[in-house]
C-alpha positions as CSV (number, residue, x, y, z in Angstrom):
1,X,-188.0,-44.0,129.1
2,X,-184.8,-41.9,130.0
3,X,-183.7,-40.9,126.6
4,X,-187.5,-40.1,126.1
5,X,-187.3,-37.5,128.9
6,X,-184.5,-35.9,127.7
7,X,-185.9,-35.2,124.5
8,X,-189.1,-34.1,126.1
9,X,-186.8,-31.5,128.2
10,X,-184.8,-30.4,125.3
11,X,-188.0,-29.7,123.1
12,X,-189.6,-28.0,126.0
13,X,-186.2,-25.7,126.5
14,X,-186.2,-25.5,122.3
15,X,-189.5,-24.1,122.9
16,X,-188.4,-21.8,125.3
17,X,-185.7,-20.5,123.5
18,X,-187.8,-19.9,120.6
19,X,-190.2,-18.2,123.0
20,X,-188.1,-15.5,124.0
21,X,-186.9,-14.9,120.0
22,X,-190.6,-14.2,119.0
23,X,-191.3,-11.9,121.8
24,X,-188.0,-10.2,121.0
25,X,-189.1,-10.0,117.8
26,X,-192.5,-8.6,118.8
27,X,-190.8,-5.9,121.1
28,X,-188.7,-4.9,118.7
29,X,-191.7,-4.7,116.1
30,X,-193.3,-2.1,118.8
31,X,-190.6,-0.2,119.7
32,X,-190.2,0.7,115.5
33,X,-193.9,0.9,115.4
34,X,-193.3,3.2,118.3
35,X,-190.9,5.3,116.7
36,X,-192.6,5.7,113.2
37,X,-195.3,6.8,115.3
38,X,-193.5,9.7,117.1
39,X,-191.9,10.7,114.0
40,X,-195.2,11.3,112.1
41,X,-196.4,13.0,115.0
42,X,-193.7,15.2,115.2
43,X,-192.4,17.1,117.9
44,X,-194.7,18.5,120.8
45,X,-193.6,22.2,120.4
46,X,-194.9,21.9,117.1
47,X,-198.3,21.6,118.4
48,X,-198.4,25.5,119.5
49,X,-198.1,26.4,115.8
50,X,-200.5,26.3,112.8
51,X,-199.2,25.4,109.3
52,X,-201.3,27.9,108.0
53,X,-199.7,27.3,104.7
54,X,-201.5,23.4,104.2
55,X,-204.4,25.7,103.8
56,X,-203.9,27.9,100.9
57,X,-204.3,26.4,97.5
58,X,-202.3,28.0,94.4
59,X,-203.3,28.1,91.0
60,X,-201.4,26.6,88.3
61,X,-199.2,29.1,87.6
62,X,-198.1,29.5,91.3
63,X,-200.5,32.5,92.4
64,X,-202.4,32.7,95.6
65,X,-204.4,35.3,93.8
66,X,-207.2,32.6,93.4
67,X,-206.7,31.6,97.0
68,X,-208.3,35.4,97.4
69,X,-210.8,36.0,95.2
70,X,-212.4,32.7,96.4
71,X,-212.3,34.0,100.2
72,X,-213.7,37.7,98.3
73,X,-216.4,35.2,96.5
74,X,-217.6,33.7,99.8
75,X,-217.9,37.2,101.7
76,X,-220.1,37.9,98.5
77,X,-222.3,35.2,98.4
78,X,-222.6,35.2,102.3
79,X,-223.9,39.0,101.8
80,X,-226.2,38.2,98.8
81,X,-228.0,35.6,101.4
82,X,-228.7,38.2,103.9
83,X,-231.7,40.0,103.4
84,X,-231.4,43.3,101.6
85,X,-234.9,44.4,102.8
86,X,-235.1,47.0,106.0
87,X,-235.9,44.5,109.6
88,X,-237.0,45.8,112.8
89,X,-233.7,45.3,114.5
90,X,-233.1,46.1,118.7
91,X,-230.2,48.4,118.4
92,X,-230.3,48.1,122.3
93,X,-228.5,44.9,123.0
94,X,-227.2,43.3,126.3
95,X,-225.4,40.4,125.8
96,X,-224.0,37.9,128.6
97,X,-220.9,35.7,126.9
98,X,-221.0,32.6,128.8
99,X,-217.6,31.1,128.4
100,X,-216.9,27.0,128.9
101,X,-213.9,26.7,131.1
102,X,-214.0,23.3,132.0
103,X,-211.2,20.4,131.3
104,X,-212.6,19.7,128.5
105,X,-211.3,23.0,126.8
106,X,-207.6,21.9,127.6
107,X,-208.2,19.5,124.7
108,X,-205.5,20.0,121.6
109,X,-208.2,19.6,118.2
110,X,-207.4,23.4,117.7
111,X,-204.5,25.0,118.3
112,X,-202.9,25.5,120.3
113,X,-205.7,24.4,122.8
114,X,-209.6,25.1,122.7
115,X,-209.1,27.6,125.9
116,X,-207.0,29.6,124.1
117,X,-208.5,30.0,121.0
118,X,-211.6,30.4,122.9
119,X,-210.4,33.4,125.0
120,X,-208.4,35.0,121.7
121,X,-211.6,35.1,119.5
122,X,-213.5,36.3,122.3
123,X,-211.3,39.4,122.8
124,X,-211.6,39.9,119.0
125,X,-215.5,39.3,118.9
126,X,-215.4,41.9,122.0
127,X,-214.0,44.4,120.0
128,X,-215.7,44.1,116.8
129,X,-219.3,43.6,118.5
130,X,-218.8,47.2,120.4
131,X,-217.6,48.7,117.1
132,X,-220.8,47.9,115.3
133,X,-223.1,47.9,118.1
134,X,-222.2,51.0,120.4
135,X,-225.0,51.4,122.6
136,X,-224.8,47.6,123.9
137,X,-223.7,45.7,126.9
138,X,-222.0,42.9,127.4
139,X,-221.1,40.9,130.8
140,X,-218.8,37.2,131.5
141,X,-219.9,34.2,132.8
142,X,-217.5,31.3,133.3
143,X,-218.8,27.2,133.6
144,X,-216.3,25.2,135.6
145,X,-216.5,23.3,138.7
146,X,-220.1,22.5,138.2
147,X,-221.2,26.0,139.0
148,X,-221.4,29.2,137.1
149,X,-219.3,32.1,138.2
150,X,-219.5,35.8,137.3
151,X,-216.0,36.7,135.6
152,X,-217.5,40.7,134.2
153,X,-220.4,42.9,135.4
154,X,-222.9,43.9,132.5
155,X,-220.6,47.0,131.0
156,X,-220.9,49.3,127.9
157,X,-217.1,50.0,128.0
158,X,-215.2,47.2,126.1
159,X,-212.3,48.3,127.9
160,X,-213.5,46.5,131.0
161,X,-215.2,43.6,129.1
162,X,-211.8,42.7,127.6
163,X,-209.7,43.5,131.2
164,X,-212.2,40.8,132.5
165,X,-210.8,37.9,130.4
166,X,-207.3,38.6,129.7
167,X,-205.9,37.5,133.0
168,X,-205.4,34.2,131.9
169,X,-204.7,32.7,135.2
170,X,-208.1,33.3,136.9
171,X,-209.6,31.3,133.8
172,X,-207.9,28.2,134.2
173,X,-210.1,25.4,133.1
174,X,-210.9,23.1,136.0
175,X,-213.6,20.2,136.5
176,X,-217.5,20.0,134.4
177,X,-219.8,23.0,133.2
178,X,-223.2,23.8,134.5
179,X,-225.3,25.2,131.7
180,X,-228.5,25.5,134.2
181,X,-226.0,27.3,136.6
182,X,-225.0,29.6,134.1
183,X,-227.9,30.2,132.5
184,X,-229.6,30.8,135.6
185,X,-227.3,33.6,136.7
186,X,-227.0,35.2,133.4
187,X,-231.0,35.3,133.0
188,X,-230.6,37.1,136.9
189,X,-228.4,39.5,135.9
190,X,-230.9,40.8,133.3
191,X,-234.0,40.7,135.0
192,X,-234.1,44.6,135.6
193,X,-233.2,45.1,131.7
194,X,-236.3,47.3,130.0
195,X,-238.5,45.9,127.3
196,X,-237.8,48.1,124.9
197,X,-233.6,46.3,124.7
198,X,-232.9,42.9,123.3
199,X,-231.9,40.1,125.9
200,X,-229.0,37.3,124.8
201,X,-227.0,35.0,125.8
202,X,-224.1,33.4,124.0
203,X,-222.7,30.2,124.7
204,X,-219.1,29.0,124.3
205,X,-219.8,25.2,124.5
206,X,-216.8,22.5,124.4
207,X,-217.6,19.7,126.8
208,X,-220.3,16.8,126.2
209,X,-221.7,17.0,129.6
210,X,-223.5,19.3,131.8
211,X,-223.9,18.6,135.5
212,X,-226.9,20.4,136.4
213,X,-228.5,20.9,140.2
214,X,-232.1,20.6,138.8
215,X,-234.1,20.5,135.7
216,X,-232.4,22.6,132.9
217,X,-236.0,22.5,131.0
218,X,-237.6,24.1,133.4
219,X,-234.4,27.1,132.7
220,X,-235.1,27.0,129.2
221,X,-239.1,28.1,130.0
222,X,-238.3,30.7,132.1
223,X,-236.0,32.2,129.6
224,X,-238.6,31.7,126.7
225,X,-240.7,33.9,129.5
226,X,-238.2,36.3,129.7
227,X,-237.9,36.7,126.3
228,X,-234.5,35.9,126.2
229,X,-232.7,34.9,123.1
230,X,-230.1,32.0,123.2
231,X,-227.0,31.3,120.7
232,X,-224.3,28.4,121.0
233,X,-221.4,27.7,119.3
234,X,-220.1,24.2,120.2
235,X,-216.6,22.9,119.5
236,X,-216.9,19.3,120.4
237,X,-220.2,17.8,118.9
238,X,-224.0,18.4,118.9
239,X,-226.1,17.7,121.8
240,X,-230.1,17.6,122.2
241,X,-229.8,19.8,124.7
242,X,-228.2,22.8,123.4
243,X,-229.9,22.3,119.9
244,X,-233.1,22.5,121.8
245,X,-231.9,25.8,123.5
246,X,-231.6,27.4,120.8
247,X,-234.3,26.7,118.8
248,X,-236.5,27.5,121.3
249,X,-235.6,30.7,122.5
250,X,-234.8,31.6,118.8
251,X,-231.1,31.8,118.7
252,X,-228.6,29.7,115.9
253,X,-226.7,27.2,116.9
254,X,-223.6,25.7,115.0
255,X,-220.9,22.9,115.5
256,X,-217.3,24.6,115.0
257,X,-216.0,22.0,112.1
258,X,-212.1,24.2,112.5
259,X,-210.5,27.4,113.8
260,X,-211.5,29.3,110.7
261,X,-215.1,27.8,111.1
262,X,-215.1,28.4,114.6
263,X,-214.6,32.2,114.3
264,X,-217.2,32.3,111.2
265,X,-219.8,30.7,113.7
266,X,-219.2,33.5,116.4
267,X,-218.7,36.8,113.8
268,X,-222.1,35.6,112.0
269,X,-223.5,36.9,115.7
270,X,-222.4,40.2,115.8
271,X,-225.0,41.9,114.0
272,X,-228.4,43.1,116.0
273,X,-231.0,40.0,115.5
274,X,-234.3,40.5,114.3
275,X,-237.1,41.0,116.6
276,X,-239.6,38.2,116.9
277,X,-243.5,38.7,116.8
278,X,-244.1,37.4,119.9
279,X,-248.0,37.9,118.9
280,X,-251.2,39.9,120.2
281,X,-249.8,39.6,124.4
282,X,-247.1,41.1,123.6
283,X,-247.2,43.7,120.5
284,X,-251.4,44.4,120.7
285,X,-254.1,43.5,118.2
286,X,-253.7,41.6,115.5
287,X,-249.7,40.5,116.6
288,X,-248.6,43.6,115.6
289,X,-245.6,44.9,117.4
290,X,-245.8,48.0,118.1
291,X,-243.4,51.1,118.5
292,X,-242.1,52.1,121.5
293,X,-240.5,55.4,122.1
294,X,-237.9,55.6,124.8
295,X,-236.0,58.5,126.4
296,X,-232.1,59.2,125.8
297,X,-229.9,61.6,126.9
298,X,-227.3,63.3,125.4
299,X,-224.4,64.4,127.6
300,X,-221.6,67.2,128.0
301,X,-218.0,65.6,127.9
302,X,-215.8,67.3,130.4
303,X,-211.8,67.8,129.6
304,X,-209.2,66.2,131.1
305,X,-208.8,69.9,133.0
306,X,-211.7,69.8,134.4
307,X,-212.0,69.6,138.9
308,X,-212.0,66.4,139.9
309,X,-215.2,65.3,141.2
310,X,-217.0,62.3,142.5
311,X,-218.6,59.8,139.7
312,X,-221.4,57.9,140.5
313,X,-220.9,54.8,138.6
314,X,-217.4,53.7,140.6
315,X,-217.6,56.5,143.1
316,X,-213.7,57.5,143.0
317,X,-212.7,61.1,142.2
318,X,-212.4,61.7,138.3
319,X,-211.5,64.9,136.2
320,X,-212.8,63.4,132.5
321,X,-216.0,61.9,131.9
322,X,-219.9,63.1,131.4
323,X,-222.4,64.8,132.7
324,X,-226.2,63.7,133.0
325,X,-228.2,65.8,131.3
326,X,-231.1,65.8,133.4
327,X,-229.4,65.3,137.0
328,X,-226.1,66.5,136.3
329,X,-224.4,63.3,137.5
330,X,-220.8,63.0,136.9
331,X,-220.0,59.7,134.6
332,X,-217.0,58.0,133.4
333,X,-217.9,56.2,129.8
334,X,-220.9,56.8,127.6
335,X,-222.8,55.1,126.7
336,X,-224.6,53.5,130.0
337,X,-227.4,54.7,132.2
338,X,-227.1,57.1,134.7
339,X,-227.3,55.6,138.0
340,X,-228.9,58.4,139.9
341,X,-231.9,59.3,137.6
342,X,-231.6,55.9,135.4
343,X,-231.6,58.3,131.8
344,X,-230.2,56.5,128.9
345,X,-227.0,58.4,128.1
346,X,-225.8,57.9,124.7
347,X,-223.7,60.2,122.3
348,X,-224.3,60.8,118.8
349,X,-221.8,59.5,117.0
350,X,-222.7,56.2,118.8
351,X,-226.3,56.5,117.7
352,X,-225.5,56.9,114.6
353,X,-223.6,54.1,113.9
354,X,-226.1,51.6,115.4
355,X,-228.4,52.8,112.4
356,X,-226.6,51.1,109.7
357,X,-227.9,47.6,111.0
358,X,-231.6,49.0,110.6
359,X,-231.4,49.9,107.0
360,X,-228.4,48.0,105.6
361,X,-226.9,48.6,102.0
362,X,-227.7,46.7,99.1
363,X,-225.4,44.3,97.9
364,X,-224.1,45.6,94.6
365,X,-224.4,43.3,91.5
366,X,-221.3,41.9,89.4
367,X,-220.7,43.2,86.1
368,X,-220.5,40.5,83.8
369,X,-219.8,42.6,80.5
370,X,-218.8,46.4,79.4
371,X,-222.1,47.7,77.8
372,X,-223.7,50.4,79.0
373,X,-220.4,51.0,81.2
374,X,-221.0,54.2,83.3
375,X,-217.5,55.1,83.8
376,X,-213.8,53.3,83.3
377,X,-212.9,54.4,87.2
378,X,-214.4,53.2,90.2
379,X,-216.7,55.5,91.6
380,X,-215.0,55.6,95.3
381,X,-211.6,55.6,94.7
382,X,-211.2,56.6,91.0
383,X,-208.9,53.8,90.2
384,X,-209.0,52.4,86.7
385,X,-210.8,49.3,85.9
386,X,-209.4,46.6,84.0
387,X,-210.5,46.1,80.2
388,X,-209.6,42.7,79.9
389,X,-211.8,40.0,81.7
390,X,-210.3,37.3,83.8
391,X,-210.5,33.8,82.5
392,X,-212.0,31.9,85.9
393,X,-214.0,33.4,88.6
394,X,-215.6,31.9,91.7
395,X,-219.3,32.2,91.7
396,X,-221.1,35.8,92.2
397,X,-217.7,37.3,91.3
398,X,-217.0,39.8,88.1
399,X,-214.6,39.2,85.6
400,X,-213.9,42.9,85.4
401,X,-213.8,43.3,89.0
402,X,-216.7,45.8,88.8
403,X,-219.3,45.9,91.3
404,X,-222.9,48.3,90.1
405,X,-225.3,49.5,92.6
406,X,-228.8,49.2,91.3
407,X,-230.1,52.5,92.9
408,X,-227.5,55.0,91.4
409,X,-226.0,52.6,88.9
410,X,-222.7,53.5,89.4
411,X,-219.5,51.1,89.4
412,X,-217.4,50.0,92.4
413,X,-214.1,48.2,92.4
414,X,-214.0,44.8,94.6
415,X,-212.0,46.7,97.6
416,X,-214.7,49.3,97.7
417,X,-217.4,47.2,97.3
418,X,-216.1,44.8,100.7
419,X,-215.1,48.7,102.4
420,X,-219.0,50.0,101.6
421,X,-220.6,46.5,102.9
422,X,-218.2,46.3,105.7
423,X,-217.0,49.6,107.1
424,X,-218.9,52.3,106.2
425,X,-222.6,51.3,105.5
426,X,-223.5,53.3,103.0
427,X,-223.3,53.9,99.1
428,X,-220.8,57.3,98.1
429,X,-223.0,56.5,94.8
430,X,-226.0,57.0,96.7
431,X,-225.3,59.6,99.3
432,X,-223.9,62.5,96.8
């Protein structure tokens, strides 16, 4: 019985022993686990930065000159898409951004966080929507904290739209996003606006939740009363909510799939959308909409020499800036509307270059051989073309980099053909 005891104590200590060697084992297992982990990983400072070169794709011979012509191929084929026929377009726009800053933006799945890439393509999609739409307005509205606050008045300076969002440190993404809240003060804040200019909001979406103080449906009717067109551009994932605000009110909605995607989703909303028929109640018999003229004002720039006087818009003493045509009201930026006599002001130069959107150029078609050449220079710049063709092209693209214009049937090189669709808005073929 004794001896038996002792070798029931030793196994049990053998067992012990052996124990404590297998969970040594399994620590150390971890802890290399652990480490291979980290080094795949990589260091944390390395998150900030993109490897922007894991994106570019060379040829065979060591050229990224395919890497181009395939991003040239996809503005083409994104331009061929888009109808080439004149729309009835609101030239007119106010626009309230409505900008996620809740935690969920603090998220790393773009770099170097979704708060930051946020507020940079924002600034960027500021500037670019004033350039091509001059006589629009645009105001900030922020989701965080379950409410929605006001971050820019409604402005037609994009000076003070972008000095609303680039002190980072007011912005700083706390607690869950309201959508009703938002929604509800953005649809406030253009209550007032006439008929006769186009009503949208734009939504910056990354969380998966909303917390809402009431019925968000009963939002989305009153801004399908209003009129009032919603877009949303989500980076996490698709919910029934948002899709159903947008479809709805007769905005786009897209998922953000990467940073590149992401700015694609919010450029693609920079041109004026077309109008809806809204049907007889709104446009008279038949559904017909009908044309609506509207008063403008043209005003008188005053130099910098000019006496300082009182503007009406921020009431401080100013030397440059406008006067009202019909009141004589001093004004700081053009274009806006005159807060005495509530005229229209707007320049020319302004008015002018909101009219591209309304009858947009016609995408030039590739020349796929030499016959019946018009010329061996490009039209625009008079640089040579090249006689021999190029063995693989991406789809829509020419060979002979030549681009032909079906209404003067003259020849364009690739860089002119991107600078006409582009920048200037109108065919040098055409036009002379």
């Amino acid at each position: 019985m004794h001896s038996g005891s002792d070798s029931d104590s030793f196994d049990e200590g053998d067992l012990t022993v052996r124990g404590r060697k297998a969970k040594g084992k399994g620590s150390a297992r971890a802890s290399e686990k652990g480490k291979q982990k980290a080094k795949d990983q990589g260091y944390a400072w390395e998150a900030t930065y993109v490897r922007s070169w894991d994106t570019v794709q060379e040829d065979e011979a060591g050229s990224l000159t395919g890497a181009v012509a395939d991003l040239l191929a996809r503005g083409r084929r994104r331009r061929l898409l888009a109808p080439a026929a004149a729309i009835r377009r609101s030239i007119i726009r106010h626009l309230v951004l409505l900008l996620d800053l809740s935690a969920s933006m603090t998220d790393r799945d773009m770099r170097p966080t979704r708060f930051d890439l946020m507020l940079e393509y924002a600034r960027e999609f500021v500037t670019e929507w004033f350039d091509q739409n001059p006589l629009g307005q645009i105001g900030i509205v922020g989701m965080r904290g379950g409410i929605g606050e006001r971050i820019g008045e409604m402005s037609g300076n994009p000076q003070d739209v972008l000095r609303a969002i680039s002190e980072r440190h007011k912005l700083e993404p706390i607690g869950e996003p309201s959508l009703q809240n938002a929604i509800e003060m953005a649809r406030s804040s253009m209550s007032h606006l006439p008929t006769h200019s186009s009503r949208e909001i734009l939504i910056i979406f990354g969380s998966l939740t909303t917390v809402d103080p009431g019925n968000v449906y009963e939002t989305l009717t009153s801004c399908i009363k209003d009129r009032i067109r919603i877009s949303l551009v989500a980076l996490a994932a698709e919910m029934k909510i948002c899709r159903e605000l947008c479809d709805k009110t007769g905005g786009t909605f897209g998922v953000a799939l990467n940073e590149g995607h992401f700015k694609d989703l919010l450029f693609e909303l920079i041109p004026p959308p077309a109008q809806q028929n809204t049907g007889a109640g709104a446009g008279g018999a038949g559904g017909k909409m009908s044309a609506d003229l509207m008063m403008m004002g043209f005003p008188q720039r005053l130099p910098d020499t000019a006496p300082a006087a009182l503007c009406v818009c921020h009431a401080e003493m100013r030397a440059a800036g406008f006067l009202c045509p019909r009141c004589g009201a001093r004004l700081c930026d053009a274009p806006t509307d005159c807060d005495v006599c509530g005229l229209v002001i707007v320049s020319s130069p302004h008015l002018a270059r909101s009219y591209h959107h309304l009858f947009p150029v016609k995408p030039y078609s590739a020349v796929m051989t030499l016959d019946n050449a018009p010329s061996a220079t490009c039209h625009a710049c008079a640089l040579p073309f090249k006689n021999t063709p190029t063995t693989s092209v991406g789809e829509g693209m020419s060979p002979f980099d030549r681009y032909r214009c079906q209404d003067c049937k003259n020849d364009f090189c690739t860089e002119c053909d991107v600078f006409v669709h582009d920048v200037l808005h109108c065919c040098p073929g055409c036009e002379t």
